[in-house]
C-alpha positions in Angstrom: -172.5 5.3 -76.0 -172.6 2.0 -74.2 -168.5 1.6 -75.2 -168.0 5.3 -73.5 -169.3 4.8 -70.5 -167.8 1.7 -69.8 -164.6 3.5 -70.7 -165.2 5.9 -68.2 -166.3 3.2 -65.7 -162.3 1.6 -66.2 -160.8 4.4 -66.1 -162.5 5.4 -62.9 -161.9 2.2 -61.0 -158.2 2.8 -62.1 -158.2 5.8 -61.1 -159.5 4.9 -57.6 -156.9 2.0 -57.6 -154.1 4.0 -57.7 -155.7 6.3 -55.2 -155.5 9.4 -57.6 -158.9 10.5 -56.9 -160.7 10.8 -53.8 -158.0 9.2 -51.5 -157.5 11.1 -48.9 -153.5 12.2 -49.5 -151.1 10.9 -46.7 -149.6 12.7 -44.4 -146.0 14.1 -43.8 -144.0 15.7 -41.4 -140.0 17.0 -41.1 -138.7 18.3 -37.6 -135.8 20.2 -37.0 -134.0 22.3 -34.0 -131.8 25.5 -33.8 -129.9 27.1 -31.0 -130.6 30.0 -29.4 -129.0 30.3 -26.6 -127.2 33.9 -26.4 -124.0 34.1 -23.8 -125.2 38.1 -23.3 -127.8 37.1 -21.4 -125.2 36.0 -18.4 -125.2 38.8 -16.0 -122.1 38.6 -14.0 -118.8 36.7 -13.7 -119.8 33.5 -12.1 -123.5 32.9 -14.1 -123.7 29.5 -16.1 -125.0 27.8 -19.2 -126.5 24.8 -17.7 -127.5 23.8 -20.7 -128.6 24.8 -23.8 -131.8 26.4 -25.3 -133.4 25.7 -28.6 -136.0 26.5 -31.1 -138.0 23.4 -32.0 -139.9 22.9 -35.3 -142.5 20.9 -36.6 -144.0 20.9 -40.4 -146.6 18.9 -41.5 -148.1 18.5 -44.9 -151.5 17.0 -45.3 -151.6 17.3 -49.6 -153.7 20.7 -49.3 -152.4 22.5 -46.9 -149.6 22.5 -43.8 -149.6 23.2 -40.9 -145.9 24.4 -38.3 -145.7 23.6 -34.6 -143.2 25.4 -32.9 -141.2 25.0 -29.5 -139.2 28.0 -27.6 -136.9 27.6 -24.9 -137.7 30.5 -23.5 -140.2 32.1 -20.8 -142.2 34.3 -23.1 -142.5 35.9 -26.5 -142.6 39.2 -27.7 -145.6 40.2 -29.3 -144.7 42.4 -32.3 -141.4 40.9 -32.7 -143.3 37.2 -33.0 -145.8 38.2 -35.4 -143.0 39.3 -38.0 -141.4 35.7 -36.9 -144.5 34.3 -37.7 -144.9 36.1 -40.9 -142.0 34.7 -42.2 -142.7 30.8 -41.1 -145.8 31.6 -43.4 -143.8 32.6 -46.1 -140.7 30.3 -46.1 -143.2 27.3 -45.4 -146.7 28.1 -47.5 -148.6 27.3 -44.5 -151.2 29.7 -43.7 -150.4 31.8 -40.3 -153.8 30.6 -38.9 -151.9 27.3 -39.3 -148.7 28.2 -37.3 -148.7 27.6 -33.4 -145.3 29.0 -32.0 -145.0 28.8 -27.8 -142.8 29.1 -24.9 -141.8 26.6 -23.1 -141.9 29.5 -20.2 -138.6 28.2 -18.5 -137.7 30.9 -15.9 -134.0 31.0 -16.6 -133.6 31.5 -20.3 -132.2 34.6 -19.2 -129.5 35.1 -16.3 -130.8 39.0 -16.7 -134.2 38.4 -16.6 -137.4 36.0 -17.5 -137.2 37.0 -21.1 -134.9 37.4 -24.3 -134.7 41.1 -24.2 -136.9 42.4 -27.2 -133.9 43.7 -28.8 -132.2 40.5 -28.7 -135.2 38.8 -30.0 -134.0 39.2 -33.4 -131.9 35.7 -33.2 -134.7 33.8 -31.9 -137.1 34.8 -34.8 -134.3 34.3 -38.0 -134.2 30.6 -35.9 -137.7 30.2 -36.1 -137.3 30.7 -39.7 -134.4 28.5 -40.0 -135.8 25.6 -38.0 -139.4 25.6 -40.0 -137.6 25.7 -43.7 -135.3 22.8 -42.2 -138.2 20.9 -41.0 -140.3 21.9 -44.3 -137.2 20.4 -45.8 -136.9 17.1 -44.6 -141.1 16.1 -44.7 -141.5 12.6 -45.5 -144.4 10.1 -45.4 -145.7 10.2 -41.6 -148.3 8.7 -39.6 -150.1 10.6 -36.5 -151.1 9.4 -33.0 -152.4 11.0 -29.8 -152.2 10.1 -25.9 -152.8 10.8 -22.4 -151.2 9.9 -19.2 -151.5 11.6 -15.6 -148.1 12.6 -14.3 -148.1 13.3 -10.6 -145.3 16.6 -10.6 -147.1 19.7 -10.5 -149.4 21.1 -7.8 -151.4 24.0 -7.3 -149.7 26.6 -6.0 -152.6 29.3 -4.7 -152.5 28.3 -0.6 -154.9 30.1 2.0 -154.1 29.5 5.4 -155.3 31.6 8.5 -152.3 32.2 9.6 -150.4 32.8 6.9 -153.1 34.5 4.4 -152.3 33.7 0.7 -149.3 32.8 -0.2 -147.2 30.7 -3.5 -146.8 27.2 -1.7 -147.9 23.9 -2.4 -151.7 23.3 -2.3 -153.0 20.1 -2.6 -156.1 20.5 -2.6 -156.4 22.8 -5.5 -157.1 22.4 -9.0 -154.6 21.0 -10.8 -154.5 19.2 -14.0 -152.0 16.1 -14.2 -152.4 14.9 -18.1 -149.5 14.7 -20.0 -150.9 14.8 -23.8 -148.3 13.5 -25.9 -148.6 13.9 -30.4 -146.3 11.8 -32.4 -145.6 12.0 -35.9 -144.4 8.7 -36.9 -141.8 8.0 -39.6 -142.2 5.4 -42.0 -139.3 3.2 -40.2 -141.3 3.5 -36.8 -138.9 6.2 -35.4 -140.2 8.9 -34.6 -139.9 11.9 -36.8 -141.3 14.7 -33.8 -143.1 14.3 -30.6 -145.1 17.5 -29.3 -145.7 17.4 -25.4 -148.0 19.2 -23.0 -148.4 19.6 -19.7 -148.8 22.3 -16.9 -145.9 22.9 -14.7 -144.0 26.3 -14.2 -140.5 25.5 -15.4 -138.9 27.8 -12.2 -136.1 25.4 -10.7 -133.2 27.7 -11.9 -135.0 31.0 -11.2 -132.0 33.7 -10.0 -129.5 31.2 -9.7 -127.4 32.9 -12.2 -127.7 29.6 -15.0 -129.0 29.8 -17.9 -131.1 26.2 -18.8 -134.4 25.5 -20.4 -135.4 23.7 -17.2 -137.5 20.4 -16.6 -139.0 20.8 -20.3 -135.7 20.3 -22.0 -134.6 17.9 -19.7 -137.6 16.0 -21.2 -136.9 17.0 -25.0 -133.5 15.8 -24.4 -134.5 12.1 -23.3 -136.8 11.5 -25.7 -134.0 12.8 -28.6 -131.6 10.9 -27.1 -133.9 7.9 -26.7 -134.5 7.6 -30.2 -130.7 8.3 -31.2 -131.4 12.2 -32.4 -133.3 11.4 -35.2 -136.3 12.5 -33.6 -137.5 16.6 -32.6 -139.3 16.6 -29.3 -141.5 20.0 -28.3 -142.4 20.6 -24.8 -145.8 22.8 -24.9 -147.2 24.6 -21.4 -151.0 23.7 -20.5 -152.7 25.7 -18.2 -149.9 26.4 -15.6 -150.7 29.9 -14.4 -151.1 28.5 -11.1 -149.5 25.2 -11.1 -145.7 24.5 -9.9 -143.8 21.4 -9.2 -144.7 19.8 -5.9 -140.9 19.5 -5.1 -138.9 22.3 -5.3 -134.8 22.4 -4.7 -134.5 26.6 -5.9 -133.6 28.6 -2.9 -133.5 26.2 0.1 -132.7 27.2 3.4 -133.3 31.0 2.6 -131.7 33.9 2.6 -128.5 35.3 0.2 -126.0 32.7 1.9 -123.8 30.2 -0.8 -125.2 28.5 -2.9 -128.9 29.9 -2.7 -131.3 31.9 -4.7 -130.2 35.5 -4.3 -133.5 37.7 -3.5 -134.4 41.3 -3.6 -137.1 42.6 -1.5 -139.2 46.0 -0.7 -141.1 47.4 2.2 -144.2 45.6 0.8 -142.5 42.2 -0.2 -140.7 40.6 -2.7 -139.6 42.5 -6.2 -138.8 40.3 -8.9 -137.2 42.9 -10.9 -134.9 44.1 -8.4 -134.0 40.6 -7.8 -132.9 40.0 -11.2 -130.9 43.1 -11.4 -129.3 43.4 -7.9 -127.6 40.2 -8.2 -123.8 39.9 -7.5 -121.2 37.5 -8.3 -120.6 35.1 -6.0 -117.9 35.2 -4.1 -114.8 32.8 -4.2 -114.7 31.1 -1.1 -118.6 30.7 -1.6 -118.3 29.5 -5.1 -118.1 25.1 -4.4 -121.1 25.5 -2.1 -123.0 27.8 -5.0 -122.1 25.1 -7.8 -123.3 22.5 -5.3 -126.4 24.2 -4.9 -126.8 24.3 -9.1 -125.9 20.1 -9.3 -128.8 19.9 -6.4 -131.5 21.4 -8.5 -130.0 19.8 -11.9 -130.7 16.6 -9.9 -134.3 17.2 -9.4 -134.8 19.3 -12.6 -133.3 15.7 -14.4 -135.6 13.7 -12.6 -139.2 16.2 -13.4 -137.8 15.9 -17.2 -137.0 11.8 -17.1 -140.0 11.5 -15.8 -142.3 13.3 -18.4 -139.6 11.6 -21.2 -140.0 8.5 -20.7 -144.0 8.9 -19.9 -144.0 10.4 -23.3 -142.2 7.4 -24.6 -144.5 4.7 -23.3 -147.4 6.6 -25.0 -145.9 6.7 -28.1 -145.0 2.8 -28.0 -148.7 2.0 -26.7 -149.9 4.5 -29.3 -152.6 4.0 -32.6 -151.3 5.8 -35.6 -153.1 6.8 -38.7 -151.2 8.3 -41.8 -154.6 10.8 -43.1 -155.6 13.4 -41.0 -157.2 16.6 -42.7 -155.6 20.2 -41.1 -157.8 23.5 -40.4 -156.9 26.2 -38.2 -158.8 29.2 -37.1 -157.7 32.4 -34.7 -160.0 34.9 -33.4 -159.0 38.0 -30.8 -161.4 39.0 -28.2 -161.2 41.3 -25.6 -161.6 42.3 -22.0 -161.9 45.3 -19.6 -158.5 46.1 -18.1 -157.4 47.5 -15.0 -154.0 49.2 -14.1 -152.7 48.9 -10.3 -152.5 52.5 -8.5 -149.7 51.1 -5.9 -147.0 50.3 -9.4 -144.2 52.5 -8.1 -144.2 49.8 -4.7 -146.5 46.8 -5.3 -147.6 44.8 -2.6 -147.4 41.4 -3.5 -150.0 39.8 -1.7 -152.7 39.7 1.0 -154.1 42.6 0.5 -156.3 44.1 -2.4 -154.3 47.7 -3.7 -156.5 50.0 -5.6 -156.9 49.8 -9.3 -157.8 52.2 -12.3 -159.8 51.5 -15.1 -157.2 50.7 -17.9 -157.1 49.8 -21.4 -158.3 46.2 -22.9 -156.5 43.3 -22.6 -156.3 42.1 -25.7 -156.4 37.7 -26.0 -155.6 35.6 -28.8 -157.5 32.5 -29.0 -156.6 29.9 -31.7 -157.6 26.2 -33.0 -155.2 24.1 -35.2 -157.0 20.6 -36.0 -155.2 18.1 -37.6 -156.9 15.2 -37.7 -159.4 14.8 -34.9 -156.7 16.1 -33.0 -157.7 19.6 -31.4 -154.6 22.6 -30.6 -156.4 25.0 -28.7 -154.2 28.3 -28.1 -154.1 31.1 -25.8 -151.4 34.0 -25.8 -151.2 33.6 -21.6 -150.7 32.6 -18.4 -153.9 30.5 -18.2 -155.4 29.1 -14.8 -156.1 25.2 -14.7 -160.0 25.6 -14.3 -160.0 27.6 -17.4 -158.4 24.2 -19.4 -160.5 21.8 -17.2 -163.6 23.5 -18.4 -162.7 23.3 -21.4 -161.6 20.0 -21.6 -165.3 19.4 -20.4 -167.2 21.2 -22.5 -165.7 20.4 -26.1 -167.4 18.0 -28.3 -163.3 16.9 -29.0 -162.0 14.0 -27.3 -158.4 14.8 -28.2 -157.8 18.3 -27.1 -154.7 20.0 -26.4 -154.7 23.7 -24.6 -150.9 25.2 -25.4 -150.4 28.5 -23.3 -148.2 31.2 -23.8 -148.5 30.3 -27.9 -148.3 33.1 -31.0 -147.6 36.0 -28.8 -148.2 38.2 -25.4 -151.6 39.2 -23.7 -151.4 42.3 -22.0 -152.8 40.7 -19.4 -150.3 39.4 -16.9 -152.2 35.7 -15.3 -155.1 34.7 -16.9 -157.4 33.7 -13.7 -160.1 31.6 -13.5 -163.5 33.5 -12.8 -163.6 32.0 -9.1 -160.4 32.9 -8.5 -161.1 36.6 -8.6 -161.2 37.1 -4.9 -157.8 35.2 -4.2 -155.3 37.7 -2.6 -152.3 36.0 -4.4 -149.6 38.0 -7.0 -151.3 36.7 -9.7 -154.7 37.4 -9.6 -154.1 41.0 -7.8 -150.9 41.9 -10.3 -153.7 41.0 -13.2 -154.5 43.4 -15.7 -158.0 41.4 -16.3 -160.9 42.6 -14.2 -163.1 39.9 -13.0 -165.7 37.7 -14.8 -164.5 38.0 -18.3 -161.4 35.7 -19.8 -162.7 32.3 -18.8 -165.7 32.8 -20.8 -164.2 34.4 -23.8 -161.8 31.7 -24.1 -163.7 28.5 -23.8 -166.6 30.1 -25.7 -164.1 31.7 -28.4 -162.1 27.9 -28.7 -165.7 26.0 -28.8 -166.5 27.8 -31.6 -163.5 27.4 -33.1 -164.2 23.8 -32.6 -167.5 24.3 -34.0 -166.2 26.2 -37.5 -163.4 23.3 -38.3 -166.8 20.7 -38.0 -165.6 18.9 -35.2 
């Protein structure tokens, strides 16, 4: 008896020694990157790649489970066509779809046509998320994880009240406006990085109607950080809470008007039309062609200098960073609901200063999610989220480390997601809404809490 227990006592140390049992299992993590960018979406004669667009993919593996982190260069996501996406990643990968965050970098000129991929040209996109996760799934090896935060002085609320000017989309400084940068790397074993997931809220709208195609400021940044480490690193650029944050500088449309070299706009009775915008637009014409590619090197400039900026911010954290190689992954999704509204002015929208009359319409429909790995905290929302919404968050959560992605596994029907005390504001966002008041903030931060709660942070 005595002989068998201290048979089992050896091999039970041995066991332990070699980490076989009860060892947390180490972590790994592969990256990889397709292109998507589709020369249909040019418009006319004289429209531009700037540069090019890409899916991003992260997997990681933590021994029991995985978990896929996925990039878009695009403005938004279709809903239906997503989920099938999605489906798939979950498939080709094993990693449970509760487990897969896929988001849109929301850059405003993915499209030359429009914001979006149409959604019968979405079918690319999703066989690239595919491609880019089995890649990644591919290529995991041994990793280690760390987490950041840096304040990066670009973006700027962009809800301003004046008395002589009402509301209007211009630079408010003394509006809410969340500046963290939160920066994830996933660490190779040779202290390059493998991938590097960013966040941070700032609409992506340099090129908006110029006629290029580009993924903006955020894959200015991806492209820094790739470069920096030689390509053998996947950088993701995730939107925070941006539904009412822009970059304080802006070099889009200067001066005005449909002269060279600026942004072409369409306009109604009751103000500016997006949509006619994007499908009035005309070639430009020859002997206003230098001054209209002059005007596209101006806003590269700036749009370089936004993305070098967050780069190399992202690249400090990740050399100042503390790493671990364990980190246990849960996720979680719940959808809730809210009372919707439809606009009774649709056929000419006024755009803002002035409250149009509303219907009751049918709910919007949100998507909250929680992907943990580690003591690392993904929250998600399928929108255009307000930065009071994320600040609250932020300050409620038991979760130091806490990441909000917008515009992640899908579409609200919804339009801007605004803050409760925002529901009075006279701007395009709140009043082109399809949330009546008093309802999303709650839902969200109470829905991602208790997501919190469930994976025992």
């Amino acid at each position: 008896m005595k002989a068998h227990r201290a048979f089992l006592i050896g091999l039970l140390a041995l066991l332990l020694a070699s980490g076989s049992v009860f060892a947390q299992s180490k972590l790994r993590a592969g990256a990889a990157k397709v292109d998507i960018t589709q020369e249909s979406d040019l418009m006319v004669s004289t429209d531009v790649i700037r540069d090019r667009l890409f899916a991003r993919a992260i997997v990681v593996d933590d021994g029991s489970t995985c978990a896929v982190l996925v990039g878009l260069d695009l403005s938004g996501v279709h809903d239906a066509t997503l989920q099938d996406a999605i489906a798939k990643a979950s498939a080709a990968t094993g990693c449970p779809i509760e487990n897969i965050v896929v988001s849109a970098t929301h850059t405003h000129s993915s499209s030359a046509k429009t914001l979006d991929v149409s959604a019968e040209n979405f079918a690319p996109v999703a066989a690239a998320i595919v491609s880019a996760v089995q890649t990644a799934k591919s290529r995991l090896a041994p990793a280690r994880i760390g987490y950041g935060v840096t304040k990066v002085d670009l973006n700027v609320n962009r809800d301003q009240y004046t008395a002589e000017r009402g509301w209007r989309q211009a630079a408010n400084p003394d509006g809410p406006s969340d500046k963290t940068l939160a920066v994830v790397g996933f660490m190779g074993a040779d202290g390059t990085p493998i991938a590097v997931y960013m966040n941070y809220a700032m609409h992506p709208i340099n090129f908006y109607l110029t006629g290029a195609i580009s993924a903006d400021f955020p894959g200015e940044a991806s492209r820094y950080i790739e470069r920096f480490f030689d390509d053998r690193t996947v950088a993701v650029f995730t939107q925070g809470a941006s539904g009412d944050q822009n970059p304080e500088l802006r070099a889009g449309g200067l001066g005005g008007g449909n002269g060279p070299g600026n942004v072409q706009t369409a306009t109604s009775p009751r103000g500016f039309n997006a949509a006619a915008a994007a499908t009035s637009r005309q070639p430009v014409s020859p002997e206003n062609l230098s001054a209209y590619r002059l005007r596209l090197a101006r806003i590269g400039e700036l749009v370089t200098m936004e993305g070098t900026l967050i780069g190399a911010k992202t690249v400090d954290i990740l050399r100042d960073g503390t790493f671990t190689d364990t980190a246990r992954i849960w996720g979680g999704q719940e959808k809730v609901s809210c009372p919707g509204r439809d606009r009774l002015d649709a056929a000419n929208p006024v755009r803002e200063n002035a409250l149009p009359d509303y219907k009751d319409g049918a709910d919007v429909n949100l998507k909250i999610g929680l992907l943990r790995i580690g003591d690392i905290n993904f929250a998600t929302v399928n929108g255009e989220v307000y930065s009071k919404i994320s600040m609250r968050l932020k300050a409620e959560a038991p979760a130091a480390k806490l990441i909000l992605v917008a515009l992640a596994n899908g579409r609200a029907n919804s339009g801007y997601i605004y803050n409760d005390d925002a529901f009075n504001h006279l701007s395009f966002q709140v009043i082109g809404s399809r949330l009546k008041p008093g309802c999303a903030e709650g839902k969200i931060v109470g829905t991602a809490l208790e997501l919190m709660h469930r994976s025992g942070e």
